[in-house]
VOGU-3710 file (C-alpha; in Angstrom, 3 decimals, decimal comma):
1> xxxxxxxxxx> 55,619/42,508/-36,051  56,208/40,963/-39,561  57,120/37,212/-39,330  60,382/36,460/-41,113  60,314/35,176/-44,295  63,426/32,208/-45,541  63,503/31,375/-49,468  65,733/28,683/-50,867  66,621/28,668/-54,291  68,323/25,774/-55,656
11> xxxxxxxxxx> 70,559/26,218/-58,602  71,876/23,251/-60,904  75,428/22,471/-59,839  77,736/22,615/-63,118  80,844/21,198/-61,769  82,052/17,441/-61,865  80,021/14,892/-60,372  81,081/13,728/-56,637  80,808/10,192/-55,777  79,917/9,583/-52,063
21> xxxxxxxxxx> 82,588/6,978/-50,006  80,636/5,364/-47,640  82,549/4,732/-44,463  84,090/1,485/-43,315  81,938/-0,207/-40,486  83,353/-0,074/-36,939  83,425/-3,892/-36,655  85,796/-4,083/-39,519  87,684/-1,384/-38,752  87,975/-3,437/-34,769
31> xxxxxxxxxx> 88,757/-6,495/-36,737  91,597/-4,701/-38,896  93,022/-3,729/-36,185  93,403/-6,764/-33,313  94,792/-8,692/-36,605  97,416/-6,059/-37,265  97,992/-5,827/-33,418  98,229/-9,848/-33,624  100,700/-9,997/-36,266  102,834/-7,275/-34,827
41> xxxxxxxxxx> 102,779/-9,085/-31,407  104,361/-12,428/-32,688  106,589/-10,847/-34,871  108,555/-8,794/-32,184  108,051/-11,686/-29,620  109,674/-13,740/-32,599  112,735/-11,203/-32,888  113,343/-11,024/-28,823  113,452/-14,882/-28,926  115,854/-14,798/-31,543
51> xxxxxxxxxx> 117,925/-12,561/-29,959  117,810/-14,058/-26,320  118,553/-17,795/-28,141  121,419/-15,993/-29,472  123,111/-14,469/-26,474  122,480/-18,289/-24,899  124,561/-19,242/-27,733  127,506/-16,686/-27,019  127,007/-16,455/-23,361  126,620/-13,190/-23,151
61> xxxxxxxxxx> 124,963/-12,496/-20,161  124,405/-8,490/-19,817  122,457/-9,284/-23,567  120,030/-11,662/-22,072  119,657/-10,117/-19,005  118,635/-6,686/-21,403  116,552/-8,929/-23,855  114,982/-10,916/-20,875  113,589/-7,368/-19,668  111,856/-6,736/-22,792
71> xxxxxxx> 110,830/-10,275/-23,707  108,891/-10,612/-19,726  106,363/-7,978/-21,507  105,332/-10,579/-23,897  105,103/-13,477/-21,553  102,717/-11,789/-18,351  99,953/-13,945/-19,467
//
């Protein structure tokens, strides 16, 4: 049996040169994101205090028995 024979021939590419992105290391990426997760935390926590410190003010009870729900998520610690 004849062994199989493979030849490469490498033609010059004419097109436009491609720069290579290099990717963005995990650890950044990680630290990107428990930031943005951070900020996003306070900031709704900061809205359902607002709201529940309003319906104190009115006395509207159904509201801040509704915003109470959704505030307890913030406060299991």
């Amino acid at each position: 049996m004849k062994k199989e024979k493979v030849v490469y021939r490498f033609y010059p590419y004419k097109g436009k040169v491609l720069a290579a992105k290099k990717e963005i290391p995990f650890e950044m990426k990680l630290i990107s994101r428990l930031i943005l997760d951070e900020i996003c935390f306070n900031y709704n926590k900061g809205i359902l205090e607002d709201k529940i410190n309003e319906s104190i003010k009115k006395g509207n009870k159904k509201e801040f028995a509704s915003v109470r729900e959704e505030y307890l998520h913030y406060i299991w610690e």
